[in-house]
C-alpha positions as CSV (number, residue, x, y, z in Angstrom):
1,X,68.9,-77.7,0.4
2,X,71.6,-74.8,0.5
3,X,71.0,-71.6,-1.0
4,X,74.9,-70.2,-1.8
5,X,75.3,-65.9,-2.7
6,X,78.0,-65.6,-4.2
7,X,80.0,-61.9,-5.6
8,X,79.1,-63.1,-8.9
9,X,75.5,-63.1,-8.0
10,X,75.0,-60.2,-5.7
11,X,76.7,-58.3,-9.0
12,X,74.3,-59.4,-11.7
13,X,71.0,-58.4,-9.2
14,X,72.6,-54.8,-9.1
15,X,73.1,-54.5,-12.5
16,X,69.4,-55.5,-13.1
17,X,68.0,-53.3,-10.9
18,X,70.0,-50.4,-11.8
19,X,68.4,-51.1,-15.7
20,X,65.1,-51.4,-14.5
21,X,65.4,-48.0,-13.0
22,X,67.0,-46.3,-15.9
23,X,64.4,-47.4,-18.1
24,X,61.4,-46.5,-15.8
25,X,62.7,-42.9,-15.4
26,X,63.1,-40.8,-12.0
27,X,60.5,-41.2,-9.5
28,X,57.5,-38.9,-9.6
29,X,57.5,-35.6,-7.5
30,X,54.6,-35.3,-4.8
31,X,51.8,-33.0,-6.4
32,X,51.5,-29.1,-4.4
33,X,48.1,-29.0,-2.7
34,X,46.3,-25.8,-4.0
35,X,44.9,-24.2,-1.0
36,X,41.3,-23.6,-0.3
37,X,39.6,-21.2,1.7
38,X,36.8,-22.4,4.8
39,X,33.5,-20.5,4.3
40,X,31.0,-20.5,7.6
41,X,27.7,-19.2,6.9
42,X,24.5,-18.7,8.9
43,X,21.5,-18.1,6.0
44,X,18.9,-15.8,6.8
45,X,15.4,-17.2,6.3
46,X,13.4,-13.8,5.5
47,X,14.2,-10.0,4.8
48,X,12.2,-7.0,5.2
49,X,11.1,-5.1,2.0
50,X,13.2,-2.4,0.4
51,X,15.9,-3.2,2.7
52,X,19.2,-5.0,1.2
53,X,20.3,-8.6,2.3
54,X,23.3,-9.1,4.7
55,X,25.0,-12.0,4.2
56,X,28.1,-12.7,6.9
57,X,30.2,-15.4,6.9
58,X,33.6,-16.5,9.2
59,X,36.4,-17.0,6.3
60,X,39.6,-19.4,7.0
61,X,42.1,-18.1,4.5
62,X,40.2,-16.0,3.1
63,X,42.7,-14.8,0.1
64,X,43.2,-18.5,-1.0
65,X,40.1,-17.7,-3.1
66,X,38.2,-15.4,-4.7
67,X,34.9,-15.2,-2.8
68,X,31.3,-14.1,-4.0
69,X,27.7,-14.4,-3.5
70,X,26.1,-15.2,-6.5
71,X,21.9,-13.7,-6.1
72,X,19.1,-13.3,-8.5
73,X,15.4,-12.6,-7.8
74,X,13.2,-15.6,-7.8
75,X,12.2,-15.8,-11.3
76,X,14.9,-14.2,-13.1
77,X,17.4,-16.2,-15.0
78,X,20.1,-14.1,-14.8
79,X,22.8,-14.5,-12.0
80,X,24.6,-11.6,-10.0
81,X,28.2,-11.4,-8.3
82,X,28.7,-9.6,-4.8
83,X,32.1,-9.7,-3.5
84,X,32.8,-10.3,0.5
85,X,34.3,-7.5,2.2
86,X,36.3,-7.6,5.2
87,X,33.8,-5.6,8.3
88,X,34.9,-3.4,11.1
89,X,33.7,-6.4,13.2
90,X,36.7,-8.5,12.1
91,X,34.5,-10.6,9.9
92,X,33.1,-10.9,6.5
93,X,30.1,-9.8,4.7
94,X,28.4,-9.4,0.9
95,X,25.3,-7.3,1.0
96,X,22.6,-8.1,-1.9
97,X,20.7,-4.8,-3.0
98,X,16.8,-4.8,-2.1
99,X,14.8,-7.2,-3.5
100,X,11.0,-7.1,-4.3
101,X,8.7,-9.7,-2.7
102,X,8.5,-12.7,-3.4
103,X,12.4,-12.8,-2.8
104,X,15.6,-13.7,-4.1
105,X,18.0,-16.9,-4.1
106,X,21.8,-17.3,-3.7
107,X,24.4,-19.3,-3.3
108,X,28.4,-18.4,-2.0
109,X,30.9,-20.0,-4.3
110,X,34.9,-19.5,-4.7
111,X,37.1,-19.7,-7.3
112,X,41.0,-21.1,-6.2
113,X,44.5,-20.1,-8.1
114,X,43.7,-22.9,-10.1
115,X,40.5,-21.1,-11.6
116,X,38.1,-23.9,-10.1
117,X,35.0,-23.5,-8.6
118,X,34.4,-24.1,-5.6
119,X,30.8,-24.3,-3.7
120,X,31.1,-23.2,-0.2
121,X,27.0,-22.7,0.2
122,X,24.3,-24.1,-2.0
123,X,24.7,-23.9,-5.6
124,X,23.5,-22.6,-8.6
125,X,21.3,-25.8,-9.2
126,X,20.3,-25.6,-5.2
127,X,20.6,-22.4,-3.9
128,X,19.2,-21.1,-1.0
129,X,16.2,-18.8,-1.1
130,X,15.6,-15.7,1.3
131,X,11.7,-14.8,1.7
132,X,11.2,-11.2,1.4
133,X,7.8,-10.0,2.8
134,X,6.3,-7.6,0.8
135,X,5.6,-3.8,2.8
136,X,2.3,-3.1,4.6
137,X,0.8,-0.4,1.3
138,X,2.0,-3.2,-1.2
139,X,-0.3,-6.1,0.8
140,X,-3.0,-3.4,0.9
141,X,-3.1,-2.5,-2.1
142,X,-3.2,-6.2,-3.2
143,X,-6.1,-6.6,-0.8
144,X,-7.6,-3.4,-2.2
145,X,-6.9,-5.2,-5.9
146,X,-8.5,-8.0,-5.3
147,X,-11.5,-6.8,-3.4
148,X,-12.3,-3.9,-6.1
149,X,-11.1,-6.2,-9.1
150,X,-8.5,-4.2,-10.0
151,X,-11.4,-1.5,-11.3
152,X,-9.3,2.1,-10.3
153,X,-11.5,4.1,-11.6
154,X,-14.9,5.6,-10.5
155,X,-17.6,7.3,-11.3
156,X,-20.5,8.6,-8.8
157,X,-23.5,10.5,-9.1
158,X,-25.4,11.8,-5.6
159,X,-28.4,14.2,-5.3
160,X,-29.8,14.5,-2.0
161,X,-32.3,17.2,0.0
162,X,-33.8,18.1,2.6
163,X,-37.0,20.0,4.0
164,X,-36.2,21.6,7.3
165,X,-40.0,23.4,7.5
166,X,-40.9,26.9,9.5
167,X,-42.9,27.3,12.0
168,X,-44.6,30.2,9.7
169,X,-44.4,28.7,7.0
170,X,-41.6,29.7,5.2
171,X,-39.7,27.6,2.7
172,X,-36.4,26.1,4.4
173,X,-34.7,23.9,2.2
174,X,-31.6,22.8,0.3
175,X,-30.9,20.3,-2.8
176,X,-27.6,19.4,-3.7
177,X,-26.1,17.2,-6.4
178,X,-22.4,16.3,-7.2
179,X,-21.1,14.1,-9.9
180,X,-17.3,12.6,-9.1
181,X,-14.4,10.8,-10.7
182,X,-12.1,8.8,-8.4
183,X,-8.9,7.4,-9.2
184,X,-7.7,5.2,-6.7
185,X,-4.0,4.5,-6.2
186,X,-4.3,2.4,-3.3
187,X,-1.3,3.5,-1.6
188,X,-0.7,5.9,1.3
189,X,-2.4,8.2,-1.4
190,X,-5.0,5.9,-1.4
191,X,-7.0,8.2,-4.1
192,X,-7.9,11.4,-5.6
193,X,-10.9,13.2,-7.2
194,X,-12.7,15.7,-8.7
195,X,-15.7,17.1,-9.8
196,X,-18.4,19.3,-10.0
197,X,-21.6,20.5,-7.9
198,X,-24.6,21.9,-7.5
199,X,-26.8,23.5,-4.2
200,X,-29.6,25.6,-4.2
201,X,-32.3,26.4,-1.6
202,X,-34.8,28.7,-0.1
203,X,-34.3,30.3,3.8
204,X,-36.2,32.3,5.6
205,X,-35.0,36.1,6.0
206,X,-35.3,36.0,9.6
207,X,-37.1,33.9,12.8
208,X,-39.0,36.4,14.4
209,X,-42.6,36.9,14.2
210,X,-42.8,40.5,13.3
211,X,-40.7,40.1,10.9
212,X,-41.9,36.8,9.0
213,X,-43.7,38.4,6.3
214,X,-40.3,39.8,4.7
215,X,-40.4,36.5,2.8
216,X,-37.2,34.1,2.1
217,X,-33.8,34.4,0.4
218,X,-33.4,32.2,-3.0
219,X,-29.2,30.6,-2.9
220,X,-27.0,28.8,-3.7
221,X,-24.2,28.0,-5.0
222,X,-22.3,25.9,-8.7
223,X,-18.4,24.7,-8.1
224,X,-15.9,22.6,-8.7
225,X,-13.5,20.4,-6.0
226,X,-10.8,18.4,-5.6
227,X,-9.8,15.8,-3.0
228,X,-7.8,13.3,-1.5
229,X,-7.8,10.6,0.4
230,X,-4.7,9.6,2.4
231,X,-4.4,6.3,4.4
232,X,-2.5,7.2,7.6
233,X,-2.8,3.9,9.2
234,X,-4.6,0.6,7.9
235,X,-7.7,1.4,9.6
236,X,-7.2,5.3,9.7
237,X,-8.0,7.8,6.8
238,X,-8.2,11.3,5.8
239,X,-9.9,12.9,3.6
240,X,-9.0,16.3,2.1
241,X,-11.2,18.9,-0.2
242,X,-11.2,22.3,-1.9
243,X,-13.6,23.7,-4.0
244,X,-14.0,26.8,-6.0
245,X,-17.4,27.9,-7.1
246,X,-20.0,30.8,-7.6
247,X,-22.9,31.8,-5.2
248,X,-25.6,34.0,-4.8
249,X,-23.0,36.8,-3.6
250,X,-20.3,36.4,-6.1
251,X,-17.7,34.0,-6.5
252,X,-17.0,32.0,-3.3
253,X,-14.6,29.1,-1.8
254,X,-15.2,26.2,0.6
255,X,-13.4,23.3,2.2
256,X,-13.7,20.1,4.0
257,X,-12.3,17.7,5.9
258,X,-12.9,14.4,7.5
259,X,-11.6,11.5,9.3
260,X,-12.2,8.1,9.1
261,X,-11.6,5.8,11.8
262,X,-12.2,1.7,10.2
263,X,-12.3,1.1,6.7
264,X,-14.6,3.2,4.5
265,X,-15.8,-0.1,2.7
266,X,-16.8,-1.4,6.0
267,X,-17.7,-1.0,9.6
268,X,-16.3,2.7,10.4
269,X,-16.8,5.9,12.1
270,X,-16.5,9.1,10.1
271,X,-15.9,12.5,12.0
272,X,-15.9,16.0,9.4
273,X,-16.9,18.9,8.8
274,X,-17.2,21.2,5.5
275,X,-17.3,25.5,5.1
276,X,-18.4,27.3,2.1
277,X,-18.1,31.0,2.2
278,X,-21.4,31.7,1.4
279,X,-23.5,29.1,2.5
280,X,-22.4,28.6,6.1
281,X,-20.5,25.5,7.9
282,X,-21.4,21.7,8.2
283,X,-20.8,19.1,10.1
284,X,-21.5,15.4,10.7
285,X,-20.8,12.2,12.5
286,X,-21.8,8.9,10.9
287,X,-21.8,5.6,11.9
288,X,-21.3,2.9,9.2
289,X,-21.4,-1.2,9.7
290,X,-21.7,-3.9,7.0
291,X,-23.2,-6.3,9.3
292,X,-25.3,-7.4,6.9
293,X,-23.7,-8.1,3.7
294,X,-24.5,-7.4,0.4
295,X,-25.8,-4.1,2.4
296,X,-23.9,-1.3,3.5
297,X,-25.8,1.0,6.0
298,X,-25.0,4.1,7.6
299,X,-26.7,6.3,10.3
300,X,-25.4,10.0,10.8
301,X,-25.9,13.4,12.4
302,X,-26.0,16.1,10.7
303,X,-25.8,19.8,11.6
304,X,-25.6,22.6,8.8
305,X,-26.0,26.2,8.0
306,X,-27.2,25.7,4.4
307,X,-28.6,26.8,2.2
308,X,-26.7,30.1,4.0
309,X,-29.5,30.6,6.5
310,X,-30.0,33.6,8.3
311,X,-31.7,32.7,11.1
312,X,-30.1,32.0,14.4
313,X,-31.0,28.3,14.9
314,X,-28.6,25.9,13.0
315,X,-30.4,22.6,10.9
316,X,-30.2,19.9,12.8
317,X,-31.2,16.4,11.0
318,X,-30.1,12.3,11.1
319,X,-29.7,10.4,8.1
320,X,-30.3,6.4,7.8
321,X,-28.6,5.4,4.3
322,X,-27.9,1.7,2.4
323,X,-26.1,1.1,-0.4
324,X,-25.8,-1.5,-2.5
325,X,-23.4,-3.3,-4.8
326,X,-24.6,-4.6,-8.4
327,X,-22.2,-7.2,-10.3
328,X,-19.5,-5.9,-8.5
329,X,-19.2,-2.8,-10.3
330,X,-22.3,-0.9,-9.6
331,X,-23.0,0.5,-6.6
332,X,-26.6,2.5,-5.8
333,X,-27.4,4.2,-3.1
334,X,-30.1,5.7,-1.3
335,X,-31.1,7.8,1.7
336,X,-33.4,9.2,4.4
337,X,-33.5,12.1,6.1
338,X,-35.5,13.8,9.3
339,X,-34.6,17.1,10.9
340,X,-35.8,20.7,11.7
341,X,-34.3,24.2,12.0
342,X,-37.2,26.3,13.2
343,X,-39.9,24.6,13.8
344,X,-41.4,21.2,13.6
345,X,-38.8,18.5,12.0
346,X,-39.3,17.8,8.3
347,X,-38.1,14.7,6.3
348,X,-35.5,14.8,2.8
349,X,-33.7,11.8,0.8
350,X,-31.5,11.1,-1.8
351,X,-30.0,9.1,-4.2
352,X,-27.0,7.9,-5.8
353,X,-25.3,5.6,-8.0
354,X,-21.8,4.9,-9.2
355,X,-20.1,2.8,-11.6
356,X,-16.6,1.5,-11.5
357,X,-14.4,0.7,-14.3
């Protein structure tokens, strides 16, 4: 079988071909790529609190889109844009403003000349979350929520006295009472108060034996104070007072200051002292351990001037106290004491309760 072209036929399959193309139109032109930019990111896992959140990335093309970091804290619904900006480094970076603990979420997205999105890291329904630990006061005070109950408030009521004795057989003795109101902030400042007190006592006029007969003075002292407490360090405390007040003399002022070394709810050493004008300086170290839960004991020494003695020898005395905590709101206390100025050593106590709200 012979297959025979001839002009005739080579004609007719140009013509159809050239109709075929007429009627199909001009061929298509290729589409223009839009160009994209390539985002390299390294997440960071964790931030410190109150600091903001540096986010650097190595950008390809980085004016083929318009690049951001899109953040919210965890919880919030809303979303936030942060632009990247070139750095000094020759990279880029977006920094996110400080977050509060528990942290915040984000995710880096572009949008091309085309006005597409584009998801260079996590997205909006994924994003990636940066834990922000919260700062050492706010976890104490969380710890100090949670182990008071969130009660801020206090108020206290102590009485305490004690019987130093004479060797002649002279009255030498104090009694003192304060009620207090405590606010605690639980901060650095971890809390402040104030009050109102009361001493009054009975001291020899003088320690020699010709001159024991001239009897006792009769003073004391009513004034009000203020204090703080300031947490220097988790386990490290200072306490601050001032206090304005009338004595036997006229008016008068004192001060007092101490230092706690531990927590003041638990094991802890305290180290102070205390001046008022009249009445003569005090001073005391006191051991304090919580060894044996629900009871808090304390053992102290304690040397003082009061009630404003005249006599050369200063009071010397140790105290053993416990307290106790009701419901976990009220708190009594109590106290022993055992000591001597001039003489043989005599015994005192005291009480107290408080109730927090």
């Amino acid at each position: 079988m012979k297959l025979i072209i001839t002009t005739t036929t080579v004609a007719l399959g140009l013509a159809a071909f050239a109709t075929t193309a007429l009627a199909d139109g001009p061929p298509p032109s290729p589409a223009v790529a839009v160009p994209h930019a390539l985002v390299v990111h390294v997440a960071p896992l964790s931030s410190a609190a109150g600091e903001p959140v540096e986010l650097e990335a190595m950008i390809d093309a980085p004016f083929a889109e318009t690049l951001t970091a899109r953040w919210r804290a965890i919880g919030e619904g809303t979303w936030h844009d942060v632009a990247f900006e070139r750095s000094s480094a020759g990279g880029w970076f977006a920094s996110l403003p400080p977050a509060a603990s528990p942290g915040l979420e984000y995710y880096i997205r572009g949008v091309d000349a085309n006005g597409a999105e584009v998801a260079h890291f996590a997205s909006a329904t994924a994003p990636h979350m940066v834990r922000v630990d919260p700062a050492l006061f706010d976890r104490l005070e969380d710890l100090d929520r949670a182990r008071l109950l969130d009660h801020r408030d206090e108020v206290a009521l102590d009485v305490m006295g004690h019987d130093f004795g004479n060797r002649y057989g002279l009255p030498d003795r104090f009694l003192r009472g304060e009620i207090t109101y405590t606010h605690r902030m639980w901060r650095q400042l971890h809390h402040i108060a104030f009050g109102f007190g009361t001493i009054s006592g009975k001291t020899p006029v003088s320690s020699t034996a010709a001159d024991h007969m001239s009897g006792y003075l009769n003073n004391g002292e009513r004034y009000g104070f203020g204090e703080i407490r300031v947490r220097v360090h988790p386990s490290v405390f200072l306490d601050g007072r001032v206090a304005l007040g009338v004595s036997q003399d006229g008016f008068d002022a004192g001060v007092r200051g101490q230092i706690i070394f531990g927590k003041p709810w638990r094991s802890a050493l305290f180290i102070g002292g205390e001046a008022i004008g009249d009445l003569g300086p005090t001073a005391w170290v006191r051991l304090q351990w919580d060894t044996a839960p629900p009871f808090l004991m304390g053992a102290a020494i304690v040397r003082t001037n009061l009630p404003g003695v005249n006599i050369s020898a200063a009071g010397l005395y140790i105290a053993y106290d416990v307290s106790y905590l009701i419901a976990t709101r009220y708190t009594v206390k109590a106290q022993l004491t055992y000591g001597a100025r001039d003489g043989a050593s005599h015994a005192g106590a005291g009480l107290g309760m408080a109730a927090a709200f």
